[in-house]
C-alpha positions as CSV (number, residue, x, y, z in Angstrom):
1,X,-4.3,0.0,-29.5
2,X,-8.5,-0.4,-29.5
3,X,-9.9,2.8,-28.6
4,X,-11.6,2.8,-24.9
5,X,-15.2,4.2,-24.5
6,X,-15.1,6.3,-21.5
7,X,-16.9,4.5,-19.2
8,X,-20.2,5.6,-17.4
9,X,-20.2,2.9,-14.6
10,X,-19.8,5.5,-11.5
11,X,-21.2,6.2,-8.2
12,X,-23.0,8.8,-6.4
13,X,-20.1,11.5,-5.1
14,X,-16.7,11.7,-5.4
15,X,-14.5,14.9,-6.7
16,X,-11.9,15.7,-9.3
17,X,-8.8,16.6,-7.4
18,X,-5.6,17.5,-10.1
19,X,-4.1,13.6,-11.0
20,X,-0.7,14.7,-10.8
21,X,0.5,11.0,-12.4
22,X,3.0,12.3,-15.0
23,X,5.5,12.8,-12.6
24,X,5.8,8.9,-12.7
25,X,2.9,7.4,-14.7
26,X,5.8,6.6,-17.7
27,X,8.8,5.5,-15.1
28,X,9.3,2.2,-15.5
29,X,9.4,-0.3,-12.3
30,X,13.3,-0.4,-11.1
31,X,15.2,-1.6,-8.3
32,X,15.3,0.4,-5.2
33,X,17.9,1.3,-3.0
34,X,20.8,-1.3,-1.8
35,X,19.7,-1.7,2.6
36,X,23.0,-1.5,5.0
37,X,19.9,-2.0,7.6
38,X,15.8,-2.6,7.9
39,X,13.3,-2.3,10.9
40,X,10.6,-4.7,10.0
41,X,7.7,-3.9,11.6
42,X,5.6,-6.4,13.9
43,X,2.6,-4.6,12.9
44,X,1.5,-4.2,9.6
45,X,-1.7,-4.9,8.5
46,X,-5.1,-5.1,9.8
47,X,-5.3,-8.0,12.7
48,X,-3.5,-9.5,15.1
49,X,0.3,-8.0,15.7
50,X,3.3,-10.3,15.4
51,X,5.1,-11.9,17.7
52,X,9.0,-12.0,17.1
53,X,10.4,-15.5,16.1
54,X,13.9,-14.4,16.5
55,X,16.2,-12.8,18.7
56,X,18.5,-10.3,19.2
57,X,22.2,-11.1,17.9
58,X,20.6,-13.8,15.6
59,X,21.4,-14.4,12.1
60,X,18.7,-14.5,9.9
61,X,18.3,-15.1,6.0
62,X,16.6,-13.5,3.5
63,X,12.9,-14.6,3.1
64,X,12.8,-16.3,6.4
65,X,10.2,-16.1,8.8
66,X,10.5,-13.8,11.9
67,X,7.4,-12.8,13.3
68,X,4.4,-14.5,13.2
69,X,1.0,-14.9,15.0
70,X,-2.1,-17.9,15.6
71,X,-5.2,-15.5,15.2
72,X,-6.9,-15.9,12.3
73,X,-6.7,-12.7,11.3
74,X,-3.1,-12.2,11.1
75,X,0.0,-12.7,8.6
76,X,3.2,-13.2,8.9
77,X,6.2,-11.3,8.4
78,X,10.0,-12.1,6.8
79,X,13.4,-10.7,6.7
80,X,13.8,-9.5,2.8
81,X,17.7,-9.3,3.8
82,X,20.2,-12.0,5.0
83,X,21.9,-10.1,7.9
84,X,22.1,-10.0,12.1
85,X,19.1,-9.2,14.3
86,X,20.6,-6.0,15.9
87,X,17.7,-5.1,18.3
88,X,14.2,-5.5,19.1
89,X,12.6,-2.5,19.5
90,X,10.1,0.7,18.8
91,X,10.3,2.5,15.9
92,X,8.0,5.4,14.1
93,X,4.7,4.1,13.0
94,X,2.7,6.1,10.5
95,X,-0.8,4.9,12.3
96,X,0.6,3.9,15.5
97,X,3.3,6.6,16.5
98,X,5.5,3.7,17.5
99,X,5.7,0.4,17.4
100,X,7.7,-2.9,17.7
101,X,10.2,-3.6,15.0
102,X,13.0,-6.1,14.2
103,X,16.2,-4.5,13.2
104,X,19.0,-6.1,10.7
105,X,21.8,-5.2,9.8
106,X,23.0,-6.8,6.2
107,X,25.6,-9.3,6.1
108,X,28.5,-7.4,4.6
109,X,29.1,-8.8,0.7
110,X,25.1,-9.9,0.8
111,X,23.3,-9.1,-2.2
112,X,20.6,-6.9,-0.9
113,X,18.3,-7.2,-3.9
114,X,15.4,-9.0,-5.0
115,X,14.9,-9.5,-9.1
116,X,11.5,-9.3,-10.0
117,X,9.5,-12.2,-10.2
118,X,8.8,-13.2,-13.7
119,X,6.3,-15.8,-14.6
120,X,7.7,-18.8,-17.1
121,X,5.6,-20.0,-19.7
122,X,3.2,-22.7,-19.3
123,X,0.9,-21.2,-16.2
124,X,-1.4,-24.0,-15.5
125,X,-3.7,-23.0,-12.6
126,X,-4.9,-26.7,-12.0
127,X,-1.2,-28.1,-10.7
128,X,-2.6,-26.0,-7.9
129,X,-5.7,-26.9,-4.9
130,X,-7.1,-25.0,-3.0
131,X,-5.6,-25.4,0.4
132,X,-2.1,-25.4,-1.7
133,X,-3.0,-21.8,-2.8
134,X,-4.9,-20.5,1.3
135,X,-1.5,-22.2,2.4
136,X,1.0,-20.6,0.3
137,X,-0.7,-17.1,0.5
138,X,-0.9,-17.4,4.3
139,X,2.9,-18.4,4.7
140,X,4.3,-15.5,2.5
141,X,1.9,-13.1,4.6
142,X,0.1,-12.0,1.9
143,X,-1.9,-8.8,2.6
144,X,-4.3,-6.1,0.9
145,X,-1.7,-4.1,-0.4
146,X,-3.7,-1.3,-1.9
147,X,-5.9,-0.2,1.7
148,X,-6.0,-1.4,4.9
149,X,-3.9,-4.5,4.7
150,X,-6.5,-7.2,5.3
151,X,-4.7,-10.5,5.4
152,X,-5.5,-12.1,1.7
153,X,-6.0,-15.6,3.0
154,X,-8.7,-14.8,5.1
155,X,-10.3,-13.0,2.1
156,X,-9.4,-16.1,-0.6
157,X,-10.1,-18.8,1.3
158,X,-13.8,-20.8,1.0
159,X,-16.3,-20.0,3.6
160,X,-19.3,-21.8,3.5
161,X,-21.3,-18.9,5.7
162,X,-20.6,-16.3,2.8
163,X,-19.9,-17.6,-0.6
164,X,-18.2,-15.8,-2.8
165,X,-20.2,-14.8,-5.9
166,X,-18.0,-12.4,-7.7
167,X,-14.5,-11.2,-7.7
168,X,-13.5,-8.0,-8.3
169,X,-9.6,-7.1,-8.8
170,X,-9.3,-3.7,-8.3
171,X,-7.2,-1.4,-11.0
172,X,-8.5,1.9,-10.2
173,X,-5.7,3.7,-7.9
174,X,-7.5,6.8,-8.0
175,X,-5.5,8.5,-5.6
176,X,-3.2,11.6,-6.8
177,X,0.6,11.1,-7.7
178,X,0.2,7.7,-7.1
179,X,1.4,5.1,-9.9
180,X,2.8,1.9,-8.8
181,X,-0.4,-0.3,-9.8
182,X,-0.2,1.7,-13.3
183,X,3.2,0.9,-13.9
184,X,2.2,-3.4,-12.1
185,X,-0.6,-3.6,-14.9
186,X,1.6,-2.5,-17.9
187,X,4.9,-4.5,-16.8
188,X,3.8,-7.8,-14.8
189,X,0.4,-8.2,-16.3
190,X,1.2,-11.9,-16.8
191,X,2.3,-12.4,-13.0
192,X,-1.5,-9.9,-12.2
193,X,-3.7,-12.8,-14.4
194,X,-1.9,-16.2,-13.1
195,X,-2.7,-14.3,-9.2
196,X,-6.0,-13.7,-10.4
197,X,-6.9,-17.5,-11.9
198,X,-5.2,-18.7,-8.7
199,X,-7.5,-16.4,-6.2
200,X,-10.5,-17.0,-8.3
201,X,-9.6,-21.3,-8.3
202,X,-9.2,-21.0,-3.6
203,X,-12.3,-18.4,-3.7
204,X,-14.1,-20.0,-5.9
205,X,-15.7,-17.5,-7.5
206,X,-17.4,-18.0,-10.8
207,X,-17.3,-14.6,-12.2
208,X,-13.9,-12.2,-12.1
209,X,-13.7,-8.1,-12.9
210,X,-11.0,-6.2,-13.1
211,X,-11.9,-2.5,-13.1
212,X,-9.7,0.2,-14.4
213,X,-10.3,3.7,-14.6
214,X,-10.5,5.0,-18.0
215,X,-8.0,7.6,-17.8
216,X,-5.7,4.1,-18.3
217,X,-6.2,2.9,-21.5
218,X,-3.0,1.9,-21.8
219,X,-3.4,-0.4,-18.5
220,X,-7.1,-1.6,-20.1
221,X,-5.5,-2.8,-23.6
222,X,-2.0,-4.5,-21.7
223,X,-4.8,-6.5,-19.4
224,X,-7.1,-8.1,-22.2
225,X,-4.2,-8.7,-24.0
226,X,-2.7,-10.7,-21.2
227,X,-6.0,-12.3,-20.9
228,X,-5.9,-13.2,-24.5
229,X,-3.0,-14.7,-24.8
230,X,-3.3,-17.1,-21.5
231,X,-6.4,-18.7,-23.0
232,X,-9.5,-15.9,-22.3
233,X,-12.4,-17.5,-20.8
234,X,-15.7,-15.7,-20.2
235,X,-15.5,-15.3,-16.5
236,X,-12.8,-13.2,-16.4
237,X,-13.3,-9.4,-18.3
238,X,-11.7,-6.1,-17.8
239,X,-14.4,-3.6,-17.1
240,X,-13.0,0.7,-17.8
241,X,-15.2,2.7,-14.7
242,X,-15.4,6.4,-14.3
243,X,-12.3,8.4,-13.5
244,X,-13.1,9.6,-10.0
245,X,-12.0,9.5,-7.0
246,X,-12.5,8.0,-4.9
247,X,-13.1,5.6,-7.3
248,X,-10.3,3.0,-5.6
249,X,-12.5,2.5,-3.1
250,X,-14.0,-1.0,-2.6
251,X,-17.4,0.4,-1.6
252,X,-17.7,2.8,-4.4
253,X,-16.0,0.3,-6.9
254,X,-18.7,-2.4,-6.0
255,X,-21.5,0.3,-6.3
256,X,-19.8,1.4,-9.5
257,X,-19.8,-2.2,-11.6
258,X,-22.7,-4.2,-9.4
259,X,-24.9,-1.1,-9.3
260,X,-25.2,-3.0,-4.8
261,X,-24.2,-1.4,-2.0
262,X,-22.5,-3.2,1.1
263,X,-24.1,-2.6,3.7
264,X,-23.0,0.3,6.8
265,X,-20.3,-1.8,8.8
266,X,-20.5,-4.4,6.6
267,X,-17.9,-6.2,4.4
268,X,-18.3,-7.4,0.8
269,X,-18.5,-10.6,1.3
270,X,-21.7,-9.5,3.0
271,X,-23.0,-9.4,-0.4
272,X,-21.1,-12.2,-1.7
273,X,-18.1,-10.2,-3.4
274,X,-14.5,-10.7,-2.9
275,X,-12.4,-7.4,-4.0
276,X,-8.3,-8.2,-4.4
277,X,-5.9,-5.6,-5.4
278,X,-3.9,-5.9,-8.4
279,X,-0.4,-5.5,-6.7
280,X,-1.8,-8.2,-4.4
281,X,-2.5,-10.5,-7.4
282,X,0.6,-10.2,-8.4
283,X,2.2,-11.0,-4.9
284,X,-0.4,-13.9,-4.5
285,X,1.0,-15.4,-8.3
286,X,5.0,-15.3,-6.4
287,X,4.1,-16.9,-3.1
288,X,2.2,-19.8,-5.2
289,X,4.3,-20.5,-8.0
290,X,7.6,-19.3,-7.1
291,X,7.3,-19.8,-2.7
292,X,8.2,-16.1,-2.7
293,X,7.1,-14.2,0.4
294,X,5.9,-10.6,0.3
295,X,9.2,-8.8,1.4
296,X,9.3,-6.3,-1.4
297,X,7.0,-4.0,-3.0
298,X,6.3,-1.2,-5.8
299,X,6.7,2.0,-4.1
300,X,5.9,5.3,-5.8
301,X,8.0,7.6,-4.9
302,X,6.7,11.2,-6.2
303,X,6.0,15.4,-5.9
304,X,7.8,18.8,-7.1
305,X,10.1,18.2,-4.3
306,X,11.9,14.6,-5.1
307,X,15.1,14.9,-7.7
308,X,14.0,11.8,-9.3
309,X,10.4,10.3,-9.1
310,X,10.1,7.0,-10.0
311,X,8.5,4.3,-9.1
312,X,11.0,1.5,-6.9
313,X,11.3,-2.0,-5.9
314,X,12.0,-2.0,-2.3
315,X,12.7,-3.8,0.5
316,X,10.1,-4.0,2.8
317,X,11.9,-2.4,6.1
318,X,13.7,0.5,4.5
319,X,13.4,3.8,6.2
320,X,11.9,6.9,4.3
321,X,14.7,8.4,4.3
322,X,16.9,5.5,2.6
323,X,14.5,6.1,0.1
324,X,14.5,9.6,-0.6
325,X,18.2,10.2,-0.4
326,X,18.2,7.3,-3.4
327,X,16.0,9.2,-5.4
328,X,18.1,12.0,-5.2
329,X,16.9,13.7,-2.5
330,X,14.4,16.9,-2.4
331,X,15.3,19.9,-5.2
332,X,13.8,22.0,-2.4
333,X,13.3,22.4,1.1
334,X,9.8,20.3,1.9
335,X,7.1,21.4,3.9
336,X,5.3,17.8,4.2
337,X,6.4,14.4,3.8
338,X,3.2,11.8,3.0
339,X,3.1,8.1,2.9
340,X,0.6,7.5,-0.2
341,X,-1.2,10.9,-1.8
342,X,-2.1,14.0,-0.6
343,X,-5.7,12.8,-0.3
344,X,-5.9,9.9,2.0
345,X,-2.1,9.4,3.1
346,X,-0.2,10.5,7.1
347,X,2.3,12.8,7.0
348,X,5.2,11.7,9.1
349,X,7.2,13.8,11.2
350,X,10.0,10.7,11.1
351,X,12.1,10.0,8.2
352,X,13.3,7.0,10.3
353,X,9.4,5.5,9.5
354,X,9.6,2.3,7.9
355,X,8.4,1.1,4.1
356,X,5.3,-1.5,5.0
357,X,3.5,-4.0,3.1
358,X,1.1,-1.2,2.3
359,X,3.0,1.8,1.8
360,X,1.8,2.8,-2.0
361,X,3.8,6.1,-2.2
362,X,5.6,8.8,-0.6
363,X,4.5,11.9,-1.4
364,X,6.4,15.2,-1.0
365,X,4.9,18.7,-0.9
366,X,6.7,21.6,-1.0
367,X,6.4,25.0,0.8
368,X,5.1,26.6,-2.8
369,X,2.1,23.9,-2.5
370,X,1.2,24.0,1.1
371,X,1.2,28.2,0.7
372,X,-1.5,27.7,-2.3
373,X,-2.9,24.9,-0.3
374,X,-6.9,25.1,0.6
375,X,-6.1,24.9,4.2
376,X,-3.6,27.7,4.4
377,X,-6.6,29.7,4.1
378,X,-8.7,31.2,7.3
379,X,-11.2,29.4,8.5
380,X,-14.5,30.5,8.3
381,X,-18.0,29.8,9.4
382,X,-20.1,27.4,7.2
383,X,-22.3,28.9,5.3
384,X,-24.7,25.4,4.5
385,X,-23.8,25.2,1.5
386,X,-24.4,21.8,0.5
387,X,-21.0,21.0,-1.1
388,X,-20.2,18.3,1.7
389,X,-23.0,16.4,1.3
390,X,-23.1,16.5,-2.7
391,X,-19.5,15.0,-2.6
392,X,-19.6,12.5,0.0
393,X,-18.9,9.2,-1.9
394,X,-21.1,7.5,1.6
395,X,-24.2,9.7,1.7
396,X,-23.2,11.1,4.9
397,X,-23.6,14.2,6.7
398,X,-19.9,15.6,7.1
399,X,-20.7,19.5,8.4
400,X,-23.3,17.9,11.3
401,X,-20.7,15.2,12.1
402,X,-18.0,17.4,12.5
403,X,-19.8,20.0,14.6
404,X,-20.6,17.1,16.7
405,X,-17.3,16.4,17.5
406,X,-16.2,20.0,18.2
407,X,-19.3,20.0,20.6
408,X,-18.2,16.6,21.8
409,X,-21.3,15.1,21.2
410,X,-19.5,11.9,20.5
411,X,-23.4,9.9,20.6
412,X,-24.5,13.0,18.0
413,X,-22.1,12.3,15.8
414,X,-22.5,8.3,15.8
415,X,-25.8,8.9,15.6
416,X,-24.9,10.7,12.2
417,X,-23.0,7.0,11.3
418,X,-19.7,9.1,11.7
419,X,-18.2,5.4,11.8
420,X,-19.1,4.5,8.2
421,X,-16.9,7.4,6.8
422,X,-14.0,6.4,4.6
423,X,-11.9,9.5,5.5
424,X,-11.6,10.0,1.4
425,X,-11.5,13.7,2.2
426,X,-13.8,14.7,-0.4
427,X,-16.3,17.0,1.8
428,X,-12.9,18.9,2.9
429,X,-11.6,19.4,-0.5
430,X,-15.2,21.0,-1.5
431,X,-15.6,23.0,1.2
432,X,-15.2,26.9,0.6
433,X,-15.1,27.7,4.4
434,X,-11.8,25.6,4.4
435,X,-12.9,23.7,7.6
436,X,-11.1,20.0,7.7
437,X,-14.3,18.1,8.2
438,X,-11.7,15.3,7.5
439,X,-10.0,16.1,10.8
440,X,-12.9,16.6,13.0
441,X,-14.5,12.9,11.9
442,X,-10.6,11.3,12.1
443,X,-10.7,13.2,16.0
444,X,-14.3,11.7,16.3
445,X,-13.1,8.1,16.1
446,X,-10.4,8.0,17.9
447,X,-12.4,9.6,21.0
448,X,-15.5,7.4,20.5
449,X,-13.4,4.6,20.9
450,X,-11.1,5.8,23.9
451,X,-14.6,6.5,25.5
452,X,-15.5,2.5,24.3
453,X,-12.5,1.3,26.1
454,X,-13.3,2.7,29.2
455,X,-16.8,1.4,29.4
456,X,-17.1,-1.1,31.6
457,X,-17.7,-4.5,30.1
């Protein structure tokens, strides 16, 4: 193995929480557990929500379409089990509280399992166009699996009012605990570069860079040697960046390796740069080549609570709890469940809450942890120190925001661009006064726009 530099490309911010990765960082990718039922949530992913396309008492097979939307911004969703349509109905949303869900049950004697896709020799990215590729990634419901869950097709496909310019496939996962893209770029690297020639050939991009943190070597040498032996060209390069966090971030990463910043409500392609996950690569390389759609996904499943952390191969649909009683269940009694890491992630007070097209990680946290925790501390007055500021990856002013909001001076704390904040969580970790400027901000925007709603138009 080369020896990797550690890299200086950074940006202004960020902290150094514990990385907490060798719980899973050297678990290989295996299959997760065998589903007697799913709830496959309508909602999903940033856009439009789902309509169902099937009905209860219906038999449905696995991979087939059952929910769906027109709006542009959407994606579709699929049953990654052959089974019955039991019910139609709510179920516990991380974001949402509760939301619409199809429920099947599997057909009894149904395998239950997906096998990895693995990509056959002889990749040849022109057998593909480009509305093959928009098409294919917009039927399998392709989404940003490492954020928000943007719809990929809308991102991939040409737009003549912003041209793409760049692409940057994002390697970073920068997040505690959290391991499932590590474990992606060292085991389906192949399936990663044919998804990134096929996003860069729709996008049209003339330049790619994949950006890895450099605490990854391992992840760095397994992509440029992928890249090497599919026939290297100079528009695609792997490119170590600071380990930071929050590093993962598409703002910070652009800042980090294009030294430009997108602007405050603004998108990258804004600035002409198209930013793709690795995990979604990967998906993007099944729905084209193989007419997969995205009904499975690498979950990291992790803490000092779980009998056996790993990182899983499950079916999109499976409850938390299916999960975690596969892994062996908790050693002790938990004091937080988390879907993705302790920085960014919900905690869910419903083990029923379904695995999404998003869901990273579960994260368990014990009683030990949350006694030692920052925020089991008193609460004291600020004492202006600074720390908030200095660590915002944004530039923003986290103590005035969140007194804003505690003042409910809602126009105060807009004023202060309180809707540009990435909720990262940086300015509470740093703060020695243990106040969750997090919170306050998080409270902020959800009142600013209750207050929105009730304007009249």
């Amino acid at each position: 193995m080369s020896i990797i530099t550690k890299s200086r490309l950074s940006f202004p911010g960020g902290i150094h929480p514990p990385e907490k990765k060798d719980l899973t960082s050297d678990s290989p990718i295996q299959s997760g557990p065998v589903v007697k039922q799913v709830a496959v949530m309508l909602s999903q992913h940033i856009g439009a929500i789902c309509r169902p396309l099937v009905r209860k008492a219906n038999m449905v097979q696995a991979g087939q379409k059952i929910g769906d939307c027109d709006a542009f911004v959407s994606a579709p969703v699929h049953s990654p089990i052959t089974g019955k349509v039991t019910e139609i109905a709510l179920r516990p949303h991380a974001v949402m509280g509760r939301s619409q869900a199809i429920v099947i049950e599997a057909y009894t004697g149904n395998p239950t399992k997906r096998s990895y896709f693995r990509l056959k020799d002889g990749f040849d990215v022109g057998k593909y166009s480009i509305e093959r590729i928009c098409e294919a990634v917009r039927q399998a419901g392709i989404v940003g699996m490492g954020g928000a869950g943007f719809p990929t097709r809308v991102k991939i496909e040409p737009n003549p009012r912003l041209p793409k310019k760049i692409m940057i496939v994002n390697g970073c996962e920068c997040e505690p605990y959290i391991t499932c893209d590590y474990r992606i770029m060292l085991e389906w690297t192949s399936e990663i570069i044919a998804g990134i020639k096929l996003a860069q050939k729709a996008s049209g991009c003339p330049e790619v860079i994949i950006g890895i943190e450099d605490n990854k070597p391992e992840a760095i040498e397994a992509m440029n040697t992928a890249l090497d032996s599919s026939g290297r060209n100079d528009d695609i390069k792997v490119v170590p960046v600071k380990t930071k966090y929050p590093q993962g971030g598409e703002r910070q990463l652009i800042r980090s390796i294009l030294k430009r910043n997108v602007p405050t409500g603004g998108i990258p392609p804004m600035i002409g740069v198209l930013v793709l996950n690795v995990a979604t690569c990967a998906a993007i390389a099944e729905a084209v080549i193989a007419d997969l759609p995205l009904t499975h996904r690498v979950v990291t499943v992790t803490g000092e609570a779980i009998a056996r952390p790993g990182n899983y191969y499950v079916s999109i649909g499976t409850s938390v709890e299916q999960l975690i009683e596969f892994c062996g269940g908790v050693t002790q009694k938990s004091a937080r469940v988390i879907l993705g890491g302790p920085m960014m992630g919900i905690a869910i007070a419903d083990l029923e809450t379904p695995i999404t097209k998003t869901t990273g990680a579960i994260t368990i946290i014990t009683k030990e942890q949350m006694g030692k925790a920052k925020f089991a501390g008193r609460q004291t007055a600020c004492i202006r120190c600074g720390r908030c500021l200095q660590s915002c990856p944004e530039n923003l002013n986290p103590t005035k925001i969140a007194h804003a909001v505690k003042n409910n001076l809602l126009d105060v704390a807009e004023d202060c661009f309180m809707s540009a904040c990435i909720e990262c969580g940086c300015c509470s970790y740093v703060c020695p006064a243990n106040i969750e400027l997090t919170g306050y901000i998080k409270t902020g925007k959800i009142f600013l726009a209750r207050q929105r709603k009730k304007m009249p138009k």
